[in-house]
C-alpha positions in Angstrom: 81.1 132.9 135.3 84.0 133.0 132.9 86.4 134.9 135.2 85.2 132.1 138.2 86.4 129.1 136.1 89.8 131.0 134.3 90.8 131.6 138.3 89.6 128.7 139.2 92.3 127.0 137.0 95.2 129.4 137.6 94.3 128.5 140.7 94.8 124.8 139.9 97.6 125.3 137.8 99.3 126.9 141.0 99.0 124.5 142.8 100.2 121.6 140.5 103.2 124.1 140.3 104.0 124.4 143.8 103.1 120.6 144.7 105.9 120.0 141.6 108.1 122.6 143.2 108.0 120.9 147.0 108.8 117.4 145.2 111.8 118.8 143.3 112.8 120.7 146.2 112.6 117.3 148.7 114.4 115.4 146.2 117.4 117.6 145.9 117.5 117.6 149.4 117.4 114.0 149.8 120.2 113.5 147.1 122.4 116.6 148.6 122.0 114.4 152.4 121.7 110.7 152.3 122.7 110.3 148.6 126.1 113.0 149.0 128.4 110.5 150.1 127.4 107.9 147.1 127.1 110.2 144.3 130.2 112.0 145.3 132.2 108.3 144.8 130.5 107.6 142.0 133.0 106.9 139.3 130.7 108.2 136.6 130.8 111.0 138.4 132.0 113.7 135.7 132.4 116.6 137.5 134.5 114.6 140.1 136.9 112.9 137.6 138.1 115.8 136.4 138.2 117.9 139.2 140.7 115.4 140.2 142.6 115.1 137.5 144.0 118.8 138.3 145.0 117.7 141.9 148.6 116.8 142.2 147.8 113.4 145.0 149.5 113.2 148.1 152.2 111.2 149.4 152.1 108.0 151.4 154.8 108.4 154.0 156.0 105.4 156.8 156.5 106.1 160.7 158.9 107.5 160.5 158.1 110.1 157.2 160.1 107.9 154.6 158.2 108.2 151.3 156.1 105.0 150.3 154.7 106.1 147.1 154.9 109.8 145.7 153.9 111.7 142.3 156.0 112.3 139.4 156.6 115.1 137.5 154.5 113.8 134.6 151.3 112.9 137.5 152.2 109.1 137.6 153.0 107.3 141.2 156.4 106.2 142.4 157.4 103.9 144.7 160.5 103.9 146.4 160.3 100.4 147.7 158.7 98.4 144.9 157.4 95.0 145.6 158.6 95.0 149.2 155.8 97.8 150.2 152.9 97.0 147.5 151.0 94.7 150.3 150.6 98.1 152.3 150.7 101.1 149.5 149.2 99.2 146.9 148.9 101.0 143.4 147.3 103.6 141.6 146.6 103.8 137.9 144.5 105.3 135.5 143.4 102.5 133.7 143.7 100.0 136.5 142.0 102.1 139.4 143.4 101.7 143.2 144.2 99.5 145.6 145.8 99.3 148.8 146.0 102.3 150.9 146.2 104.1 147.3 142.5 102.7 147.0 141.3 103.4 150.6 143.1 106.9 151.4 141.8 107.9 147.9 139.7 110.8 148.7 142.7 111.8 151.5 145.4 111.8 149.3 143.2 114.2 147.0 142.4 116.4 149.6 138.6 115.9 148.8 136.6 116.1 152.0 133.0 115.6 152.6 132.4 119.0 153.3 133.5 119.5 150.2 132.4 117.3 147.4 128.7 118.0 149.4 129.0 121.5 147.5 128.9 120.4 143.9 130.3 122.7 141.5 131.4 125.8 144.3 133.5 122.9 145.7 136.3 123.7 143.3 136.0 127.0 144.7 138.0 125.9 147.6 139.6 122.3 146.5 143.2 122.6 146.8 145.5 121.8 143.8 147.5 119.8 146.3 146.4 116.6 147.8 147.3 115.5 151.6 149.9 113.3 153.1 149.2 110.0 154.5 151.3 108.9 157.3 151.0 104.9 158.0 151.7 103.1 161.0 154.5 100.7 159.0 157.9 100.8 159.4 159.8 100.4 156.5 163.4 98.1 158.3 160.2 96.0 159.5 158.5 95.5 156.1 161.7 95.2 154.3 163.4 92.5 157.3 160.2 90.3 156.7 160.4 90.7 152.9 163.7 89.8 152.5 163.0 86.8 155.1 160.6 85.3 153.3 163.3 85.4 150.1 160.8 84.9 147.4 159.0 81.9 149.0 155.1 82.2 149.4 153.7 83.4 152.4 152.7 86.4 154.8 154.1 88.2 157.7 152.2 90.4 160.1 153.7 92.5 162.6 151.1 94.8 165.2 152.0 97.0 168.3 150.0 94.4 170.9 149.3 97.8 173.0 148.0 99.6 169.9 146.7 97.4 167.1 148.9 99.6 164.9 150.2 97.4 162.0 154.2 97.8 161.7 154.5 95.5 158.5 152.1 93.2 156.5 154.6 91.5 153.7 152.9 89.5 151.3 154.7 87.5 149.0 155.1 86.9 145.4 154.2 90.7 145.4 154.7 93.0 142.0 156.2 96.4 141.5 153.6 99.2 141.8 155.8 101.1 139.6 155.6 99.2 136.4 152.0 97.6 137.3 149.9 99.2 134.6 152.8 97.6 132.0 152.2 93.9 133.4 148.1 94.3 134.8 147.1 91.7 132.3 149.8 89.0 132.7 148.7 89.6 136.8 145.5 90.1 136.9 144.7 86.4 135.4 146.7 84.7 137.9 143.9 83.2 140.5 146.7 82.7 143.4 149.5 85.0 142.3 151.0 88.6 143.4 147.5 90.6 143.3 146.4 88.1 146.7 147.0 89.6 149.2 147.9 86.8 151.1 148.3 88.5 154.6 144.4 89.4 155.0 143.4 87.5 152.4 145.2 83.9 152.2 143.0 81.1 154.1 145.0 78.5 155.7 144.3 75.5 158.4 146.6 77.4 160.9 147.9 74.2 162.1 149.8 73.9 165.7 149.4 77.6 165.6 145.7 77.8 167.1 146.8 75.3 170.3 147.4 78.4 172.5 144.3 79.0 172.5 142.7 75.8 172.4 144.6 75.5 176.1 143.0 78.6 176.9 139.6 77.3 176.4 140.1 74.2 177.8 141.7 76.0 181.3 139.1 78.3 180.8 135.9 75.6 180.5 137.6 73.3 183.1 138.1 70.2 181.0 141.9 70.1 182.1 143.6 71.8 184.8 147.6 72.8 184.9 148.6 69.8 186.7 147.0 66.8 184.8 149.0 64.5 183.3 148.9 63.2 179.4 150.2 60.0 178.3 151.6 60.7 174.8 152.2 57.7 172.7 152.3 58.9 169.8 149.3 58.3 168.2 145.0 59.1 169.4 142.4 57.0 169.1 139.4 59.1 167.8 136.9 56.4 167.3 135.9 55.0 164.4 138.8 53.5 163.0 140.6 57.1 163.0 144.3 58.3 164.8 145.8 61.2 165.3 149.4 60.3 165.1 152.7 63.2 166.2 154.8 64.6 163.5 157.9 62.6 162.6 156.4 59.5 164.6 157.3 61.8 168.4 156.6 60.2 171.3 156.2 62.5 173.9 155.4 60.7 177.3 154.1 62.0 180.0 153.4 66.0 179.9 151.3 68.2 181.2 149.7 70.9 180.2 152.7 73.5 179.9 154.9 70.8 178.5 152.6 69.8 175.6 152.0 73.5 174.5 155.8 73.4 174.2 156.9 69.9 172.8 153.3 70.4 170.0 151.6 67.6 171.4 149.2 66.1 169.2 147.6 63.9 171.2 147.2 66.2 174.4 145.3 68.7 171.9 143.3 66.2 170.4 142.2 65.0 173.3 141.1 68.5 174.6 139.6 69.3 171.1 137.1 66.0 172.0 136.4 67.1 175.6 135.8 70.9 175.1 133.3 69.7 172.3 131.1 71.6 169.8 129.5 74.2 172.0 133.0 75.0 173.9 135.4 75.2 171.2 132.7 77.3 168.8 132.7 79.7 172.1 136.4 80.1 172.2 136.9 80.5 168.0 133.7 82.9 169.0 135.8 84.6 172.1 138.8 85.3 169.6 136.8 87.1 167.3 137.2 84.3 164.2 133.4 84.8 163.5 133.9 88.5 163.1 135.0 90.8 160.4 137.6 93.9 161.0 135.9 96.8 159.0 137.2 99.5 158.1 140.9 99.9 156.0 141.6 96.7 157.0 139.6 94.3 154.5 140.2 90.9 156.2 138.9 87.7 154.8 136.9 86.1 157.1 137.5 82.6 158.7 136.3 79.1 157.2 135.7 77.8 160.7 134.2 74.0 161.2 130.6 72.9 161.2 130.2 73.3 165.1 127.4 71.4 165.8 127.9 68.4 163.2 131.1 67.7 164.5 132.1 63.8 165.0 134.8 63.3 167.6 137.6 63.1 164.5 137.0 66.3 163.7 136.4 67.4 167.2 140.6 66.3 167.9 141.5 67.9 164.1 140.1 71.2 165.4 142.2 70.8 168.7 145.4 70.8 166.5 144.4 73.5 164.0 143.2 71.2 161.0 139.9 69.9 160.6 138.5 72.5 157.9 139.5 75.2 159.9 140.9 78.5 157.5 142.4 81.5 158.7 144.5 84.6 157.3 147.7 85.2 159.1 146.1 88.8 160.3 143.6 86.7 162.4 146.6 84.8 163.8 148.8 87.8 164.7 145.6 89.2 166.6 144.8 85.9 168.5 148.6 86.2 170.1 148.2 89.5 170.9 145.5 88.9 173.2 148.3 86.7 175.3 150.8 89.5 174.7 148.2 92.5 176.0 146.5 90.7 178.9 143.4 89.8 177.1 142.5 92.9 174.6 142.8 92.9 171.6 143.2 95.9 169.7 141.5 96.7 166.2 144.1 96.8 163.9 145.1 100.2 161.5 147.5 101.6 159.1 146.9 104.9 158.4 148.2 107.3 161.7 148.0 111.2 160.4 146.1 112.7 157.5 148.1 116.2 157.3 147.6 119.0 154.8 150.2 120.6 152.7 150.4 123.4 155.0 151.1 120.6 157.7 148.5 120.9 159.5 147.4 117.1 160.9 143.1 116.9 160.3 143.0 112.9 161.0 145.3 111.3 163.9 143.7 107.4 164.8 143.5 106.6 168.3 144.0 103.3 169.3 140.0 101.4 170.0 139.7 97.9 171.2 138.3 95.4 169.0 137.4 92.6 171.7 138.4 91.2 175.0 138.9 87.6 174.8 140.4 86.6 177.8 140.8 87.5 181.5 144.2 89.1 182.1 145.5 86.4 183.9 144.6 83.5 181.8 146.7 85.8 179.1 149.5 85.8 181.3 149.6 81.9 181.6 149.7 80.8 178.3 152.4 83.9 177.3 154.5 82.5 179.8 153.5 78.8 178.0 154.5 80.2 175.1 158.0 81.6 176.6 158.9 78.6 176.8 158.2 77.5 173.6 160.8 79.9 172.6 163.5 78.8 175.3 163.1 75.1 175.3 160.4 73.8 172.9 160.2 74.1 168.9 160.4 78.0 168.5 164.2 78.5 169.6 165.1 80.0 166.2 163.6 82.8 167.5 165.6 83.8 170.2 166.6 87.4 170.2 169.3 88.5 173.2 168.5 90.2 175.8 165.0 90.2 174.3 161.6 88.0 176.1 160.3 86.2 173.2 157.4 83.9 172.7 155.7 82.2 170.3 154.1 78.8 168.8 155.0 76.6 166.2 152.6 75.1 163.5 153.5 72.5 160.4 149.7 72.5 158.6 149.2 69.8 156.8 148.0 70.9 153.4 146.2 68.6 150.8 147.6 70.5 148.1 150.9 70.3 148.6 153.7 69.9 151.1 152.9 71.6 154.7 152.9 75.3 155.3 155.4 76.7 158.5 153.5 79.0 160.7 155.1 80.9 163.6 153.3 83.5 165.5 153.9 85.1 169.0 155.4 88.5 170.5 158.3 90.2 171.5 159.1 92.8 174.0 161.2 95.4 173.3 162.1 98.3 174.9 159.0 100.7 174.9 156.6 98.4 173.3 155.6 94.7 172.9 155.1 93.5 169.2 152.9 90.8 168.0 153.5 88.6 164.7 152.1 86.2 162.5 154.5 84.4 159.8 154.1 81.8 157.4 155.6 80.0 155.1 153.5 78.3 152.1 155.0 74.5 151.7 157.8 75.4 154.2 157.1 72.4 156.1 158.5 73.1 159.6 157.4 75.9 161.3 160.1 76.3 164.3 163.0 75.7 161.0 161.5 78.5 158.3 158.7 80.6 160.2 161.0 81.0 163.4 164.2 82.4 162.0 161.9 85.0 160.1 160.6 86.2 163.1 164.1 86.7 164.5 164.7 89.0 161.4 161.4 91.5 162.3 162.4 91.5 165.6 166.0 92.7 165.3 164.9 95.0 162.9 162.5 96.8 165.3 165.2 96.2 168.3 166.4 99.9 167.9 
């Protein structure tokens, strides 16, 4: 009877053990599967921190292979263009952390992999003491043109392949030198609207005459206008109760239609459509262009303020039609909102990082091109580019004009409660294997076809070769 009962709890104790055993075993499993890719990021993460303190990080090259940001001897970054690239590299530091392409191509430019960190400790087994290059889309005369354009002033400038989505400069400005960064973090980090924003996906602003390209586009599109009615510009739009929309510097633009508004900026043409396309139509177009979505990926875009469709009186109904209202957008959104003119509809996603390669040289990550959205039929793109030609050639965007180059854009001069009004000038260029998008602005520039324009000029010449 005794033996019965002592096997009887071995027995027992077995099985508690091998219950115990299949939980420990499930867990480790669990944490080695859909917990890897956390843990391994973790920044308390030991065993990761100082297996990557012994990896000398990769460099972030341009286009073309220029060096953006390298190690030095003593382990800390350099970079060889300062404050004109810190929008794109961003900055690296060991009290600081990372940001930029530093922050997102982290793992990359350690040469950690998946694959790797999923092995724990035998990882180090094969982690090289070398990190990988990163090669970006940007190129550096580009970057530096629309820098030295915007000459210190506030503001963003975007340039994309329309064909690609690949970004070929994103200039934000005041900007800091990522060399020194670690030195001045706490005199930058506590300004609110200073040199850490990142004002080309990250600065909101009412985009101003910018968005009436497309607000023609919907209203060709929804059939509230066609190209051959005729607007009687006065100067000034009744919009019910008690309200006006009035032209910049008291215009009066007389009889236009459709094509002529889009190039003279008529107000009242484009407040007028604003009222006729209503809630439901405009929210469809802003929908159409993508300003209720978010990028993902590298690219961390704000997202748009856009108005309360729905609640909309007919005041704000005509403010939305010329790009005020409480309408917000980054200068990103805007560059990708004339590509879809420029590439017959598509637009692409937008991307910065081209090749991961090892220090052998061997590339591991080359991005392919993916669309991000269609938002209009190819031929209603071609319209309003060859609107927006004209802009260019005989409306408010001459200061763009490139010879022997087709350029076209649109003007904007936001009015800003805050201040004087921010110039905006966005549109594309084609050159001579590719067509280039952009997005400029100029914080309290006031005229858009004066101080965008002429920026725009710059980028494009730079690029010309």
């Amino acid at each position: 009877m005794a033996d019965w009962k002592i096997k009887r709890q071995i027995l027992q104790a077995a099985s508690f053990l091998l219950v115990l055993t299949g939980l420990l075993t499930a867990y480790i499993i669990y944490l080695s599967t859909w917990e890897a890719d956390s843990l391994a990021n973790n920044p308390l993460n030991m065993r990761g921190a100082a297996a990557r303190a012994d990896i000398r990080r990769g460099a972030i090259l341009d286009a073309k292979g220029r060096v953006l940001a390298q190690n030095r001897a003593d382990g800390s970054r350099s970079y060889p263009m300062g404050e004109s690239m810190a929008a794109v590299t961003g900055y690296n530091g060991e009290k600081i952390g990372s940001a930029g392409v530093e922050g997102h191509a982290n793992r990359e430019l350690l040469g950690l992999s998946d694959d790797l960190s999923h092995l724990g400790p035998a990882s180090q087994l094969f982690q090289s003491e070398q990190g990988n290059d990163v090669k970006l889309t940007i190129e550096s005369d580009a970057q530096q043109a629309a820098f030295d354009g915007l000459d210190g002033r506030k503001g963003a400038v975007v340039v994309l392949d329309a064909e690609t989505g690949a970004v070929l400069a994103m200039v934000s400005s005041p900007s800091y030198d990522p060399n020194d960064i670690e030195a001045n973090w706490q005199a930058l980090s506590k300004q609110a609207d200073g040199a850490l924003l990142n004002r080309a996906v990250q600065g909101m602003y009412p985009p101003g005459s910018t968005i009436k390209p497309m607000i023609a586009d919907a209203a060709l599109a929804e059939s509230v206008t066609n190209e051959q009615e005729v607007f009687d510009c006065s100067g000034t739009l009744d919009v019910g109760a008690g309200e006006t929309i009035r032209e910049s510097h008291g215009e009066v633009h007389g009889k236009v239609n459709l094509r002529k508004a889009l190039t003279e900026s008529c107000n009242v043409t484009f407040g007028t459509l604003g009222m006729r396309l209503g809630d439901e139509k405009l929210k469809k177009s802003f929908e159409r262009f993508g300003f209720d979505k978010g990028l993902g990926g590298e690219i961390l875009m704000e997202g748009s303020h856009l108005p309360a469709f729905g609640k909309l009186g007919s005041g704000d109904l005509a403010q939305t039609g010329i790009g005020q209202s409480t309408l917000l957008v980054t200068p990103m959104h805007m560059a990708l909102m004339a590509a879809a003119f420029a590439n017959g509809g598509v637009i692409m996603k937008p991307y910065l990082v081209q090749q991961v390669i090892t220090p052998g040289g061997t590339v591991i990550q080359d991005t392919r091109p993916t669309k991000w959205l269609t938002a209009t039929t190819p031929t209603m793109a071609a319209k309003i580019d060859s609107f927006m030609e004209d802009v260019v050639t005989k409306g408010t965007g001459r200061a763009a004009q490139v010879s022997g180059v087709r350029v076209t854009g649109k003007t904007g001069t936001a009015e800003n409660a805050a201040g004087e009004d921010h110039a905006w000038f966005i549109g594309s260029a084609e050159l001579r294997n590719r067509r280039i998008v952009f997005a400029i602005i100029v914080e309290n520039g006031g005229s858009g076809g004066t101080q965008a324009a002429p920026i725009a000029r710059k980028v494009i010449l730079s690029l010309q070769n």
